[in-house]
C-alpha positions, 0 to 999 in steps of 0.5 A, a space after each residue: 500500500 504504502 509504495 502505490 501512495 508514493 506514486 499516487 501523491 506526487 502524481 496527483 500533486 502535478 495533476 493538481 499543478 497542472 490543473 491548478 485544482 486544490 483537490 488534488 492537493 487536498 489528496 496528495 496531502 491525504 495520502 502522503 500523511 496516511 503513508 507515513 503512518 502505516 510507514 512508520 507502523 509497518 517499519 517498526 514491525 520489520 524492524 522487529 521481525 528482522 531482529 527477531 529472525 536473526 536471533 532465532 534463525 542464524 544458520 539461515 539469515 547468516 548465510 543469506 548475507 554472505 551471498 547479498 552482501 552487496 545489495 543488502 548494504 546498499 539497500 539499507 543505505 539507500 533507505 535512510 535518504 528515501 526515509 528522510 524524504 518521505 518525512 520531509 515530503 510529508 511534514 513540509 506540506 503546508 506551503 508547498 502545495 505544487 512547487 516543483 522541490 516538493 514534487 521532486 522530494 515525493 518522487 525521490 522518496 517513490 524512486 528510492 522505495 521501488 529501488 528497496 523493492 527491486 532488492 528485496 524481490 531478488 532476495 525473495 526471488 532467490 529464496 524460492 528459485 535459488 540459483 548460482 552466483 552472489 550478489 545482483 547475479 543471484 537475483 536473475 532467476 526464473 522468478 525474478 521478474 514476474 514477481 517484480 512486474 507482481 509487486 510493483 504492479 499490485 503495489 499501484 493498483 491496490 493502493 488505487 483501488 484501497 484509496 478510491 474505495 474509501 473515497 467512494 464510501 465517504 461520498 
């Protein structure tokens, strides 16, 4: 959910723009606040199963990090500025309705999450087709892509439908 709102709220922010319309910024606002909460839950709870796995299952997480040691650091490095960003984009909202930095900060956030997807689809990938090499190579299985294509697909239009469904309730 939260990666199809990363979408959704900068894009509708640039409709909004565009068509100079307060509604969409009154949505993107909407939905960059929701995103940050189930975020912030949702981070804290893999955060915690991460921790929780690492203890109990060592002989299989171990050996998980030796062969994507490389696309683990880097995805982990690259979560602390798409964090940043998505706190940035949507705590410094008011004012910054439409300008060009503010759409840029929510779809450098959006790009730095669908990048963290691209890693943990490879790792998933790997784990149900393992197949040889290490790092990025292990990640060129015969699930890669059609589970990439999956989520990142499902990630927009659930998002869409999950959101246009509530508003078609409150309406």
């Amino acid at each position: 959910y939260t990666m199809g709102t990363l979408v959704l709220g900068p894009t509708f922010e640039l409709v909004g723009r565009v068509r100079r319309d307060q509604r969409c910024f009154r949505y993107a606002d909407g939905l960059g606040d929701v995103n940050l909460k189930i975020f912030s839950v949702g981070a804290t709870l893999a955060g915690f199963a991460v921790i929780f796995l690492t203890a109990l299952y060592g002989r299989m997480f171990i050996p998980l990090v030796e062969i994507f040691i490389v696309p683990f650091a880097i995805g982990f490095t690259i979560w602390l500025p798409t964090v940043a960003a998505l706190y940035l984009y949507a705590h410094r909202w008011r004012g910054a309705y439409g300008k060009r930095w503010h759409i840029l900060l929510g779809y450098g956030a959006t790009l730095g999450d669908h990048i963290f997807l691209f890693f943990i689809v490879g790792v998933d990938s790997f784990l149900l087709t393992p197949g040889s090499g290490q790092g990025v190579g292990a990640f060129f299985n015969p699930t890669f892509v059609p589970e990439l294509l999956h989520r990142f697909v499902g990630n927009i239009s659930w998002s869409s439908f999950a959101v246009g469904a509530v508003y078609a309730a409150r309406a």
